[in-house]
TORKOL-4160 file (C-alpha; in steps of 0.2 Angstrom, whole numbers, padded with zeros to 4 digits, m for minus):
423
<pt num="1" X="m0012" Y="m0156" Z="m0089"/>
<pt num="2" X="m0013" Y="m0157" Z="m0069"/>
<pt num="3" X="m0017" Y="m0139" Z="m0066"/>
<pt num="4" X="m0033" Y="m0140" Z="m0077"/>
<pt num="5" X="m0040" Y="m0156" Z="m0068"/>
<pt num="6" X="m0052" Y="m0151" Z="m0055"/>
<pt num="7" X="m0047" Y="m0156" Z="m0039"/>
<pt num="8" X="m0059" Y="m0170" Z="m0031"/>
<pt num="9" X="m0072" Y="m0163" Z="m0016"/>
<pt num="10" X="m0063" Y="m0162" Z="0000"/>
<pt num="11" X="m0071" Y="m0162" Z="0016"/>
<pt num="12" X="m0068" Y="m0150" Z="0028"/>
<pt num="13" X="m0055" Y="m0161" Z="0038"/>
<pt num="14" X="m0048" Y="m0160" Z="0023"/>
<pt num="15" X="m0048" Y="m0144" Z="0017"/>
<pt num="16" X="m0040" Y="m0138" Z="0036"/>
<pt num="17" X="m0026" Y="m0150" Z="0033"/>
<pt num="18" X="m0020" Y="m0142" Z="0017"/>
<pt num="19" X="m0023" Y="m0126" Z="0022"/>
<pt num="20" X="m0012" Y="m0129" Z="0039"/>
<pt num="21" X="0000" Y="m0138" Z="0027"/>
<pt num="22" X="0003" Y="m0123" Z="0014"/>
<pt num="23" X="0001" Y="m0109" Z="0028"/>
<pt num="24" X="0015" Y="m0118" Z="0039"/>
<pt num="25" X="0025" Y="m0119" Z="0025"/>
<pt num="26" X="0025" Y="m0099" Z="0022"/>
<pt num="27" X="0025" Y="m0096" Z="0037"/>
<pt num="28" X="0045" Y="m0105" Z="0037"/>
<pt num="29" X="0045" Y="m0099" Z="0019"/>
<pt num="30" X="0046" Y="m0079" Z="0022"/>
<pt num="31" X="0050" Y="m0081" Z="0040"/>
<pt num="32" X="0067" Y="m0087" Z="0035"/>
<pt num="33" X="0071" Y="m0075" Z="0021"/>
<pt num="34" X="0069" Y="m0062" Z="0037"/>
<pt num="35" X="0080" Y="m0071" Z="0048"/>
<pt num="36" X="0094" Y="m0070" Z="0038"/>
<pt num="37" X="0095" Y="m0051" Z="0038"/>
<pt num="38" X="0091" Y="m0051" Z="0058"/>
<pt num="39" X="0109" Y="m0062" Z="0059"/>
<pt num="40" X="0120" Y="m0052" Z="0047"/>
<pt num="41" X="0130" Y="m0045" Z="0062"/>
<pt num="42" X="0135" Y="m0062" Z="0067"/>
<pt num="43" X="0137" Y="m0069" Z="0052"/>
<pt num="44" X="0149" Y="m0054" Z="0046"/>
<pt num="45" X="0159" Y="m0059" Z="0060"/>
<pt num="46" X="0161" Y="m0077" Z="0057"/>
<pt num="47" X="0167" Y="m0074" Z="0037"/>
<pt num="48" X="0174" Y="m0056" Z="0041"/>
<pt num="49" X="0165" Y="m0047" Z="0027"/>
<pt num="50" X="0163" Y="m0028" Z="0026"/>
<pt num="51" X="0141" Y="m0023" Z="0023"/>
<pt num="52" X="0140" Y="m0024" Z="0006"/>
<pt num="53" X="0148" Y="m0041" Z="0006"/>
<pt num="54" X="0134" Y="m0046" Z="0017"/>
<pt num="55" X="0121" Y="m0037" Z="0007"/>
<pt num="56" X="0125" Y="m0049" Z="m0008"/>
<pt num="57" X="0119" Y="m0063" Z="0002"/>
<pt num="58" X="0102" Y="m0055" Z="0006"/>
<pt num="59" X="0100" Y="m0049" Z="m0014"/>
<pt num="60" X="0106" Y="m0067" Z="m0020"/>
<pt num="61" X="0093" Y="m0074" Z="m0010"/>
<pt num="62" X="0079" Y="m0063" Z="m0016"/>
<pt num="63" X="0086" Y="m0062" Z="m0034"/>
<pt num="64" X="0086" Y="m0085" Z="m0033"/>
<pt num="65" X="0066" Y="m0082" Z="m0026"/>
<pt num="66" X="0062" Y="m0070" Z="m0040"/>
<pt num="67" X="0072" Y="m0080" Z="m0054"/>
<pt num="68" X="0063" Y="m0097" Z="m0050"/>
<pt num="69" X="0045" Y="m0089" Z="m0051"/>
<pt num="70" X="0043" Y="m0093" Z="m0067"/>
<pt num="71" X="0050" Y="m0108" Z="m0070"/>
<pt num="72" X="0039" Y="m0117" Z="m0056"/>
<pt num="73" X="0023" Y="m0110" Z="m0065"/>
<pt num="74" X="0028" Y="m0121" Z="m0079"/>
<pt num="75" X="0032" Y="m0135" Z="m0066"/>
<pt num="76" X="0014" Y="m0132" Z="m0058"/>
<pt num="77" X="0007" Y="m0135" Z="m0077"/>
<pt num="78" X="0014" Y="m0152" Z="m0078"/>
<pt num="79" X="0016" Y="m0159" Z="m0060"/>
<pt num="80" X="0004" Y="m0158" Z="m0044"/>
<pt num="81" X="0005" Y="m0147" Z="m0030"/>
<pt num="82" X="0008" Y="m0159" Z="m0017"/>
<pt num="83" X="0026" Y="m0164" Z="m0025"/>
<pt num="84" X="0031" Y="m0146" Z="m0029"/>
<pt num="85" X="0027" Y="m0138" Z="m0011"/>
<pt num="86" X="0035" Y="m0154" Z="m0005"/>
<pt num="87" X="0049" Y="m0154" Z="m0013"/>
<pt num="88" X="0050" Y="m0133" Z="m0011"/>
<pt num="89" X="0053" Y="m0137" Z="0008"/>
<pt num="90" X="0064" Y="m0152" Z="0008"/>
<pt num="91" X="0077" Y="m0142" Z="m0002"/>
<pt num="92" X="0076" Y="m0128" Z="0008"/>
<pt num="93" X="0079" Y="m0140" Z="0022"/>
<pt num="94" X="0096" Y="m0146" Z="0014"/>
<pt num="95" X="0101" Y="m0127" Z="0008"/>
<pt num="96" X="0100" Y="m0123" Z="0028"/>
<pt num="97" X="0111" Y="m0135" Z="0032"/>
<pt num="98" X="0122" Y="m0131" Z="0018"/>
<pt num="99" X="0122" Y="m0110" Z="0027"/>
<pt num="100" X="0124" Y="m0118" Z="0045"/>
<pt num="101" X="0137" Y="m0127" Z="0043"/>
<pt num="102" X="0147" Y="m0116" Z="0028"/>
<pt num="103" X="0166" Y="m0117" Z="0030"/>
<pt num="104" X="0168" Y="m0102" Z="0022"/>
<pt num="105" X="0158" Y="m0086" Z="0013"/>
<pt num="106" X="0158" Y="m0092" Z="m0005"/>
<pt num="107" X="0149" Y="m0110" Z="0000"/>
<pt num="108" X="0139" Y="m0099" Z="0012"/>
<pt num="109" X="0134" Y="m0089" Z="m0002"/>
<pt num="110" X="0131" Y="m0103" Z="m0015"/>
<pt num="111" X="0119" Y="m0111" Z="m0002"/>
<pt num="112" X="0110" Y="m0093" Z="0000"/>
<pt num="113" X="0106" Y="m0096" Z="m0019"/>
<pt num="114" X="0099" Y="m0113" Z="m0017"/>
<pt num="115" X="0090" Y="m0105" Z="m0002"/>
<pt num="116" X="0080" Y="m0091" Z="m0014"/>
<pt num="117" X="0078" Y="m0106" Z="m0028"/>
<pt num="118" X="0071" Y="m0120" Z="m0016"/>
<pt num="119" X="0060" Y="m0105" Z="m0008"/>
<pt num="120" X="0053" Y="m0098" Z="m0026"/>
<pt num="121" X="0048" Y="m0114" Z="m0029"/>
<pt num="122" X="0036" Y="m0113" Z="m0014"/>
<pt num="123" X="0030" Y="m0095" Z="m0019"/>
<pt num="124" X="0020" Y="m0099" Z="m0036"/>
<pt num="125" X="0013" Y="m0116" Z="m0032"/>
<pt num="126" X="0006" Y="m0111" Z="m0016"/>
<pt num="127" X="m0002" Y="m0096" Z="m0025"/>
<pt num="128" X="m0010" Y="m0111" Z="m0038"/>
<pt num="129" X="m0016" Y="m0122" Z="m0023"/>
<pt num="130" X="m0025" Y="m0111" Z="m0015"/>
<pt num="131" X="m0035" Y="m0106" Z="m0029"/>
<pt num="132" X="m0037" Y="m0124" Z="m0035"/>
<pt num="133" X="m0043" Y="m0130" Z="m0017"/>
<pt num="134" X="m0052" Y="m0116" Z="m0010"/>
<pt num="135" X="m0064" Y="m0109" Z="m0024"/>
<pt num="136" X="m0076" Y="m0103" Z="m0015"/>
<pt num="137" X="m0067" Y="m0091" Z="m0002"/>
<pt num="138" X="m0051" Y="m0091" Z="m0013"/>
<pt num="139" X="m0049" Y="m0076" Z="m0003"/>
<pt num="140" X="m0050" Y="m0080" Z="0016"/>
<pt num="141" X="m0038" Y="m0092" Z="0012"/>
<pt num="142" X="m0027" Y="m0080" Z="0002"/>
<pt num="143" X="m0028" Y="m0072" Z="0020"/>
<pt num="144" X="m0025" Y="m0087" Z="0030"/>
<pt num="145" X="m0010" Y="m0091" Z="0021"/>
<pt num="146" X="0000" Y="m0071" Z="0020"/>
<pt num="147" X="m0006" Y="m0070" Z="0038"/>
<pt num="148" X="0004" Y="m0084" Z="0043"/>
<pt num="149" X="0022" Y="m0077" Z="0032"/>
<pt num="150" X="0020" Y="m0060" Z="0040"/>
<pt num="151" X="0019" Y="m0068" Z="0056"/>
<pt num="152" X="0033" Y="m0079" Z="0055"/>
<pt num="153" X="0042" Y="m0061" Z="0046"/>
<pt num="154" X="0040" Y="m0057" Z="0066"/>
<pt num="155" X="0043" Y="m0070" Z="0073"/>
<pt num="156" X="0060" Y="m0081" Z="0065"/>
<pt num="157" X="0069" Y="m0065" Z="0067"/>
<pt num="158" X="0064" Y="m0063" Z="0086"/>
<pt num="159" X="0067" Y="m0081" Z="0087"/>
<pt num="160" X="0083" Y="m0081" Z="0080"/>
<pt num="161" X="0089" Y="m0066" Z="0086"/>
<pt num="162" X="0087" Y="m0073" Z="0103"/>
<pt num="163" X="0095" Y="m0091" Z="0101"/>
<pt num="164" X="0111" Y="m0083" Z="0092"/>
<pt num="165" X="0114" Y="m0073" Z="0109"/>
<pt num="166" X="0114" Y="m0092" Z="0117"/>
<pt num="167" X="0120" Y="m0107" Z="0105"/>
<pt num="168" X="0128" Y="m0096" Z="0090"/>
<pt num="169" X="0119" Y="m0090" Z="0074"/>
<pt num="170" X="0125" Y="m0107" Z="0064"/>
<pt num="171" X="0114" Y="m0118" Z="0077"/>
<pt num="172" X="0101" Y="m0103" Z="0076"/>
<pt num="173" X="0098" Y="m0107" Z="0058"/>
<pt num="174" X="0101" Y="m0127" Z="0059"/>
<pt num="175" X="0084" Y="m0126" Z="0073"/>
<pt num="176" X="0074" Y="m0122" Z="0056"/>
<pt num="177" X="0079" Y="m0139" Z="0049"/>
<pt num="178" X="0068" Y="m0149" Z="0056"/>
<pt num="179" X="0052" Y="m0138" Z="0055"/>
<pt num="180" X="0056" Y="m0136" Z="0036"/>
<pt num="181" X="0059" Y="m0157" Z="0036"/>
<pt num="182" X="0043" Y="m0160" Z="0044"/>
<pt num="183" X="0031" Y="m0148" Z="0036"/>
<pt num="184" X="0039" Y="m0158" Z="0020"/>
<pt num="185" X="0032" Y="m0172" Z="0027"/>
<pt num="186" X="0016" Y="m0164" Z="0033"/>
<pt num="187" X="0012" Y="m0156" Z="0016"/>
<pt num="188" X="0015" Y="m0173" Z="0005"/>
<pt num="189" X="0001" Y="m0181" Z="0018"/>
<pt num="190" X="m0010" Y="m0170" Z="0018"/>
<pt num="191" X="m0011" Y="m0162" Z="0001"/>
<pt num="192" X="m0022" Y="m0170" Z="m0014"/>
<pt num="193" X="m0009" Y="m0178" Z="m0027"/>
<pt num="194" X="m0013" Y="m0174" Z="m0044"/>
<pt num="195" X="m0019" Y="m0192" Z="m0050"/>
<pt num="196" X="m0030" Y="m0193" Z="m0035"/>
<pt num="197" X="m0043" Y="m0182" Z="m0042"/>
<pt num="198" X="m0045" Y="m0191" Z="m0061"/>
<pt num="199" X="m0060" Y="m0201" Z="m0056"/>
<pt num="200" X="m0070" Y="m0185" Z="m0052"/>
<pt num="201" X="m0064" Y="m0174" Z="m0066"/>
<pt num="202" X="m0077" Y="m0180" Z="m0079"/>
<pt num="203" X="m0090" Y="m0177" Z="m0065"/>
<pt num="204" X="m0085" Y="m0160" Z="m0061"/>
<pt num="205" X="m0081" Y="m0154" Z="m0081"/>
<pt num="206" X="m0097" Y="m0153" Z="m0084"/>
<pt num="207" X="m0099" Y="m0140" Z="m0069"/>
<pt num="208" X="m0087" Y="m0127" Z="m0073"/>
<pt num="209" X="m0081" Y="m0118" Z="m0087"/>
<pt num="210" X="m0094" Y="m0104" Z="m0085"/>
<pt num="211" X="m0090" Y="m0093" Z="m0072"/>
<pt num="212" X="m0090" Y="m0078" Z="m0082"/>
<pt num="213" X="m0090" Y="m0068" Z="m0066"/>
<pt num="214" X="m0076" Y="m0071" Z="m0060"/>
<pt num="215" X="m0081" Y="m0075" Z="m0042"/>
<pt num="216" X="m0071" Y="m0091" Z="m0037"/>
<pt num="217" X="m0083" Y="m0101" Z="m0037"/>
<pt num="218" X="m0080" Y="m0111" Z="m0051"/>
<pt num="219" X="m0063" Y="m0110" Z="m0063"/>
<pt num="220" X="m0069" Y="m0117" Z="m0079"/>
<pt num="221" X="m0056" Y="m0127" Z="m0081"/>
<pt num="222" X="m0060" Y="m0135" Z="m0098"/>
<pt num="223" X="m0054" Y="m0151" Z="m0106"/>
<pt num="224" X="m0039" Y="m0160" Z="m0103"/>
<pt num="225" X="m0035" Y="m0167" Z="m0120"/>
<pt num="226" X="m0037" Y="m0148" Z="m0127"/>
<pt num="227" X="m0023" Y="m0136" Z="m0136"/>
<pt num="228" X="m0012" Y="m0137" Z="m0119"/>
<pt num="229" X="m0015" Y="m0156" Z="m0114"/>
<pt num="230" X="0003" Y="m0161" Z="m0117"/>
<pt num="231" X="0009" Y="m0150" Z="m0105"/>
<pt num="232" X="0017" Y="m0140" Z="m0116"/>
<pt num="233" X="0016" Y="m0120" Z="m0114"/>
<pt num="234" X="0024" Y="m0109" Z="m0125"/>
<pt num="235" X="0033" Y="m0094" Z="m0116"/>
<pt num="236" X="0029" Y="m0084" Z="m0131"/>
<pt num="237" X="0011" Y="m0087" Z="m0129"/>
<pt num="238" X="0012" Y="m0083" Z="m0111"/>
<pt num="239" X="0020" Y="m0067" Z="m0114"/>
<pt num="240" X="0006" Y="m0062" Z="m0128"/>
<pt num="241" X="m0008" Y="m0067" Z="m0114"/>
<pt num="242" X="0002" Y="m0055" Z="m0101"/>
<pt num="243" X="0002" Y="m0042" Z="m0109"/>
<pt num="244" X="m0013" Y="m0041" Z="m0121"/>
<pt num="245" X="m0026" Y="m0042" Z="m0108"/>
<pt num="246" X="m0031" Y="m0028" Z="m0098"/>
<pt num="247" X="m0034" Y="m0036" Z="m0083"/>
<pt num="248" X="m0020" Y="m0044" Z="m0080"/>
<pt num="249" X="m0010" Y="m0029" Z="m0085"/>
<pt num="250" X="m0020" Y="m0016" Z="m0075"/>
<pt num="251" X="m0017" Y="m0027" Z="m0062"/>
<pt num="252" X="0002" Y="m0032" Z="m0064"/>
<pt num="253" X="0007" Y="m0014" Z="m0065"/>
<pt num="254" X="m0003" Y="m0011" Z="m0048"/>
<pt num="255" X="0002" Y="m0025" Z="m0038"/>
<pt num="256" X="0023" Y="m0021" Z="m0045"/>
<pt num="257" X="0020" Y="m0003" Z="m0041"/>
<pt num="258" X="0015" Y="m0008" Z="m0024"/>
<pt num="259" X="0029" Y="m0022" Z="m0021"/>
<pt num="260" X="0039" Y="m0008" Z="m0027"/>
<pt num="261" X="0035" Y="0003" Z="m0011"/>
<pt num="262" X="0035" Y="m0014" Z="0000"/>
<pt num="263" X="0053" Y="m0017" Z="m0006"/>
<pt num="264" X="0059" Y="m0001" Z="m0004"/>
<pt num="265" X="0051" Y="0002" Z="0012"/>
<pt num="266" X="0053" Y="m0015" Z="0022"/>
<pt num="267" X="0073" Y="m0010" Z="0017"/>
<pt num="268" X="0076" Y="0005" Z="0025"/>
<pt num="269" X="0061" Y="0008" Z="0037"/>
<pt num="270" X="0074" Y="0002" Z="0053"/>
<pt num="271" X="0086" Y="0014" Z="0046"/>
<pt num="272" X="0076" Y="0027" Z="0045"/>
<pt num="273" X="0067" Y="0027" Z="0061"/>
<pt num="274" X="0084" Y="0025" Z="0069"/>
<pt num="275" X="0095" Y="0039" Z="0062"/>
<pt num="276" X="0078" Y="0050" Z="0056"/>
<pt num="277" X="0067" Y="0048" Z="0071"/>
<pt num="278" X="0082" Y="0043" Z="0081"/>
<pt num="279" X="0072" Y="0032" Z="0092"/>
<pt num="280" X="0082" Y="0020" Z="0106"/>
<pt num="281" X="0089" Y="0005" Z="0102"/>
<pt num="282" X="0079" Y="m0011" Z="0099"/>
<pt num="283" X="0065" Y="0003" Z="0096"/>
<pt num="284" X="0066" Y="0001" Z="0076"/>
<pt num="285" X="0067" Y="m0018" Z="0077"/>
<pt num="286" X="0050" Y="m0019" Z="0089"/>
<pt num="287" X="0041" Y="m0007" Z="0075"/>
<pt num="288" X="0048" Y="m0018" Z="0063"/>
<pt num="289" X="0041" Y="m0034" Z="0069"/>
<pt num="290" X="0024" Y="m0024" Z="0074"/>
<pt num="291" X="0023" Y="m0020" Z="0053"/>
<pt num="292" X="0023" Y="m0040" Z="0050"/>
<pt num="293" X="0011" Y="m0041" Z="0064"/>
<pt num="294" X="m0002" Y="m0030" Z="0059"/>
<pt num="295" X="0001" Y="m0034" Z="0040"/>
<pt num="296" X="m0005" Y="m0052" Z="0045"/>
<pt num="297" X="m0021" Y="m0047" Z="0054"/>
<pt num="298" X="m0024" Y="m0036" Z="0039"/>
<pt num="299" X="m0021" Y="m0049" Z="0027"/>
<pt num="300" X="m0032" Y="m0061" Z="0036"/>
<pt num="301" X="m0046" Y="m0046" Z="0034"/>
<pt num="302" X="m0044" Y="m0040" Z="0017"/>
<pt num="303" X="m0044" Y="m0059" Z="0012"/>
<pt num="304" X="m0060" Y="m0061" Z="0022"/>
<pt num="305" X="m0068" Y="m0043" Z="0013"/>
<pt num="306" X="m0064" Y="m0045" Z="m0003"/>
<pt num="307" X="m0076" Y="m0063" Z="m0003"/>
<pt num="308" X="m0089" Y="m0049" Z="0004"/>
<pt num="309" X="m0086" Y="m0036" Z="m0007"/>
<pt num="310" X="m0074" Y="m0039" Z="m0023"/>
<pt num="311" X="m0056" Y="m0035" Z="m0024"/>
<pt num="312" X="m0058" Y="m0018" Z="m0032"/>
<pt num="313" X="m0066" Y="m0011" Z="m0017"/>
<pt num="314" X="m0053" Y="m0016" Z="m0004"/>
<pt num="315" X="m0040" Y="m0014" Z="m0014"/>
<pt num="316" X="m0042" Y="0003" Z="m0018"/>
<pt num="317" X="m0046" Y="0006" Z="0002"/>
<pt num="318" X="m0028" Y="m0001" Z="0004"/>
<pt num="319" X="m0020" Y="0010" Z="m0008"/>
<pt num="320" X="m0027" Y="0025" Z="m0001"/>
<pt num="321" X="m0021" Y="0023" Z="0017"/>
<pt num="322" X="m0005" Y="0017" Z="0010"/>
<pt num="323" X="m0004" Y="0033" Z="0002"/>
<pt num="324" X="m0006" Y="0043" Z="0018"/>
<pt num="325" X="0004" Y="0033" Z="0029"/>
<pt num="326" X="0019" Y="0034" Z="0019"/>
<pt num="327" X="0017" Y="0054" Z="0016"/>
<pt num="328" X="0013" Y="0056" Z="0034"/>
<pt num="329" X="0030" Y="0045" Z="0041"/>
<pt num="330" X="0042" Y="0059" Z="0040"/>
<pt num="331" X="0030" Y="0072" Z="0049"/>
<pt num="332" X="0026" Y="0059" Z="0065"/>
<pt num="333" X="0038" Y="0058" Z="0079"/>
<pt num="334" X="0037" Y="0050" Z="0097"/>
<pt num="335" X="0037" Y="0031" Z="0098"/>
<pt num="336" X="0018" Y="0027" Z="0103"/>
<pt num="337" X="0014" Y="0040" Z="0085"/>
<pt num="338" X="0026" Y="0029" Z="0075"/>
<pt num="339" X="0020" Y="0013" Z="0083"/>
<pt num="340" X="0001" Y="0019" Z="0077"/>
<pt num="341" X="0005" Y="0024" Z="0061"/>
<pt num="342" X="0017" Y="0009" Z="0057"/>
<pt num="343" X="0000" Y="m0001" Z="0061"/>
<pt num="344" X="m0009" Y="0010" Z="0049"/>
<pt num="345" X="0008" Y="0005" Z="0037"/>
<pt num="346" X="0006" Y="m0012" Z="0039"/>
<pt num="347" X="m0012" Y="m0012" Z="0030"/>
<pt num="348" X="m0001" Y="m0012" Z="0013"/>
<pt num="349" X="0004" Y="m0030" Z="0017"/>
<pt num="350" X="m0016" Y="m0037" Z="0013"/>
<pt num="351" X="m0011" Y="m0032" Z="m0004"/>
<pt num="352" X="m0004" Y="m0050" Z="m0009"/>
<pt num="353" X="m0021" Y="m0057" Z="0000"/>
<pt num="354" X="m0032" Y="m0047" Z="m0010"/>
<pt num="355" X="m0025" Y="m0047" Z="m0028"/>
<pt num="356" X="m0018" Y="m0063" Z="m0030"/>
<pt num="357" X="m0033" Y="m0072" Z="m0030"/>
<pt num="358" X="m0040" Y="m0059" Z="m0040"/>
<pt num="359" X="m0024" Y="m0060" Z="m0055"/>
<pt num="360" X="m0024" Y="m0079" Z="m0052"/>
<pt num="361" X="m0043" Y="m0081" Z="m0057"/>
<pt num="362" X="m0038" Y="m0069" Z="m0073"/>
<pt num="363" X="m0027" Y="m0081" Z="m0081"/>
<pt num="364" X="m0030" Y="m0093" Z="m0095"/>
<pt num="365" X="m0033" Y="m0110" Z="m0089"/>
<pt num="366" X="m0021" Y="m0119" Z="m0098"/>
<pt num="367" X="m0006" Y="m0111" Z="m0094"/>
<pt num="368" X="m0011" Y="m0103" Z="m0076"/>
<pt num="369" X="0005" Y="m0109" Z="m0068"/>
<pt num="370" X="0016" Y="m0103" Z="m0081"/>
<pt num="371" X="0010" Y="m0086" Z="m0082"/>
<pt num="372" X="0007" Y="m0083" Z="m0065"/>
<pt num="373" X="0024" Y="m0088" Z="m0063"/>
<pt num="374" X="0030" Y="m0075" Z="m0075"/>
<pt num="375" X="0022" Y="m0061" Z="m0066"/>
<pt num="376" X="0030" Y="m0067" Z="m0051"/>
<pt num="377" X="0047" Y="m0066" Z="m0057"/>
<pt num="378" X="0044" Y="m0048" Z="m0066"/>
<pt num="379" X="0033" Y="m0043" Z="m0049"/>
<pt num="380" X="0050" Y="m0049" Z="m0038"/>
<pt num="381" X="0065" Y="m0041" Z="m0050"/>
<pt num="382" X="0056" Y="m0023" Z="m0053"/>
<pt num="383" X="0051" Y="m0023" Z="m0036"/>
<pt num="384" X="0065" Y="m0026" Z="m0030"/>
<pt num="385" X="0074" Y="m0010" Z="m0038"/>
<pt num="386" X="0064" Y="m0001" Z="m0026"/>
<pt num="387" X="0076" Y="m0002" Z="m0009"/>
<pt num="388" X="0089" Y="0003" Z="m0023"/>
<pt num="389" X="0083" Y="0020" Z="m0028"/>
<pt num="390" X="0077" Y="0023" Z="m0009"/>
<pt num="391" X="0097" Y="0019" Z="m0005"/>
<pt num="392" X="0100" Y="0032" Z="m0016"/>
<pt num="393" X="0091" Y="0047" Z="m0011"/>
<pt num="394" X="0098" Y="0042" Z="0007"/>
<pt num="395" X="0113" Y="0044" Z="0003"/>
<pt num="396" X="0110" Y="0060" Z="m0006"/>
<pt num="397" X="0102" Y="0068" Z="0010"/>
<pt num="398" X="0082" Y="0063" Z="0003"/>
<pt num="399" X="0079" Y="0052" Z="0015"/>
<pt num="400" X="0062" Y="0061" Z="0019"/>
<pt num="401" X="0057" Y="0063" Z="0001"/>
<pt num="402" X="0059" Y="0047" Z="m0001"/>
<pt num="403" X="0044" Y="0040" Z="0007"/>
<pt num="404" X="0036" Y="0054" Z="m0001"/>
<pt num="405" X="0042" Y="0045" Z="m0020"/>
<pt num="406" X="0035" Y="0029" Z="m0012"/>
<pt num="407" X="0018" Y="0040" Z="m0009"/>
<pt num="408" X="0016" Y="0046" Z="m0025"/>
<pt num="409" X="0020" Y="0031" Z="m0035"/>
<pt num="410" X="0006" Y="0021" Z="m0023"/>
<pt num="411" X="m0007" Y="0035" Z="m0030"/>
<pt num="412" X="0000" Y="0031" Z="m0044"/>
<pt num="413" X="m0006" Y="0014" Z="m0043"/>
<pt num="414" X="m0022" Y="0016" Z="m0033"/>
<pt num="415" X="m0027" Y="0026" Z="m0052"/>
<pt num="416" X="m0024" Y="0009" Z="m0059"/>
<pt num="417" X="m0035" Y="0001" Z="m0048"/>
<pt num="418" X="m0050" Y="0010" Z="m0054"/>
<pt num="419" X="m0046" Y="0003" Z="m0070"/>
<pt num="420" X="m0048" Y="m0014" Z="m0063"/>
<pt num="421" X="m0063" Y="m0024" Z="m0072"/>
<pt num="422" X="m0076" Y="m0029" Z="m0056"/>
<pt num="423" X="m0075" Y="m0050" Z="m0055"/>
């Protein structure tokens, strides 16, 4: 199987090239999935459809990313990185055409779909690559990688926002093409195919397989003629390895608890600063772009910490301040208080840098892309349940209390990281 073989020893040229490759790539990846929302107003113009009409086509697009989690995870277990991230960003390059040039709003929503599916093909083997690539400082990498999709959070929308107003949002979008058709490119050059490292895998066997410490350094990949080396990975036996461990289900529960509170919060926090804290116009938009912002500085830092000082540590520093930030929100007023605190927010965001590598590094070596890939998916759909109940108390005049359900349930999870087992 490809994903147990241990990747040959890349020289630091090397190693810059497929991270720049796989970092470009998010940063086009999760950028994108926020442009789409930025140009609603427009594109609700061009197909004359009502909000919820429009909201569809953001949830099919996260509902085609969440669906396809799992199903790359058993793609990464029998193909090589290189082709699926590859591939990931050529097909989102033709479902972008397929949304710039849509004669109508069921073909636009049909290509919305292939969007989410081409994009969650991305999601899982990026998360695999890293790991396989970077053992060492799976973490700064981790960083390097979310750091660059919060950033392009901030900047696709901006970006987009501001060529719509000159050349129309259909040429807005169609400007992506390229970047996705090149990075394409870019990643099949510079990322190790899966056959390239055979020669060095008997040399390295003999190295790993006894990390029992979890640290990164080495994965322990074992043999490739073993139980899974046909490729074959039962989804009952990744189900019974989910949720039989206790690390990995100390650790699913967190991380879904807190993509909850992401989901619900990167939903509504615009709306809420606008009719709650009734702040000017183009106000909400700027603090949300300053969340992506300082979520990708904190990413890059609690990557860079947890190679220093373990994942348990910073995580549970992350969970805390995201504990007061969401219970203080409703109590802070003034834009330059809500600009500080929504800095303080944006600490959450490290969240992916620093238990990813940590969850990745839990999983059986013969079926780490599978499984991974299955918490993906579960991670996505219930997370995503979280802007839903936050719409509801909104409408029922709990708009406040909301953030204060969105506290509690982040305690909630920061209990559960104390449970995590040190690795």
């Amino acid at each position: 199987m490809r994903l147990s073989r241990v990747p040959r020893r890349l020289g630091g040229g090397e190693r810059r090239g497929v991270l720049a490759s796989v970092a470009f790539g998010w940063f086009l990846t999760l950028g994108l999935r926020f442009l789409l929302p930025a140009l609603l107003p427009q594109i609700q113009g061009a197909f004359r459809i009502d909000d919820s009409t429009a909201g569809v086509a953001i949830t099919v697009v996260w509902a085609g990313y969440g669906v396809m989690q799992f199903p790359a995870g058993l793609l990464v277990d029998r193909l090589d990185e290189r082709t699926l991230l590859s591939l990931s960003l050529a097909l989102a390059a033709g479902s972008l055409c397929v949304i710039a040039a849509a004669p109508v709003f069921a073909v636009f929503l049909v290509a919305c779909g292939l969007f989410g599916l081409a994009t969650g093909l991305y999601g899982t083997t990026r998360g695999i690559a890293l790991s396989r690539f970077f053992r060492s400082n799976s973490g700064r990498a981790f960083g390097i990688t979310l750091a660059a999709g919060s950033l392009g959070s901030a900047a696709l929308p901006v970006f987009g926002s501001t060529a719509t107003d000159h050349v129309g949002w259909r040429a807005a979008v169609g400007l992506t093409v390229p970047l996705f058709a090149v990075t394409a490119v870019g990643a099949w050059l510079t990322i190790p195919g899966g056959d390239a490292d055979d020669a060095d895998a008997d040399d390295d066997a003999a190295s790993v397989g006894n990390d029992e410490d979890g640290d990164g350094d080495e994965d322990g990949d074992g043999d490739e003629d073993g139980e899974s080396g046909n490729g074959e990975v039962s989804v009952r036996r990744t189900l019974h390895t989910v949720f039989t461990d206790r690390t990995i289900v100390v650790a699913f529960v967190g991380m879904t608890l807190m993509l909850f509170t992401f989901q619900a919060l990167t939903a509504f926090l615009p709306t809420y600063l606008l009719e709650e804290k009734t702040l000017a116009e183009g106000a909400p938009s700027a603090l949300f772009a300053l969340l992506f912002v300082g979520g990708a500085g904190f990413q890059l830092a609690g990557g860079a910490a947890v190679d220093r000082v373990g994942t348990r540590r910073v995580i549970l520093v992350v969970a805390a301040v995201g504990v007061a930030t969401l219970a203080l929100l409703p109590h802070v007023s003034g834009l330059v208080p809500l600009a500080l605190l929504v800095v303080a927010l944006s600490s959450r965001i490290a969240v992916s840098s620093v238990l990813n590598p940590y969850i990745i590094d839990a999983l059986p070596d013969e079926a780490t892309g599978s499984t991974w890939g299955l918490l993906r998916t579960l991670f996505f759909l219930i997370g995503a349940t979280g802007s839903t109940i936050v719409g509801v108390m909104s409408d029922l005049g709990l708009f406040d209390e909301a953030f204060y359900l969105l506290a509690g349930v982040t305690a909630v999870a920061a209990v559960l990281f104390v449970l995590l087992p040190k690795r």
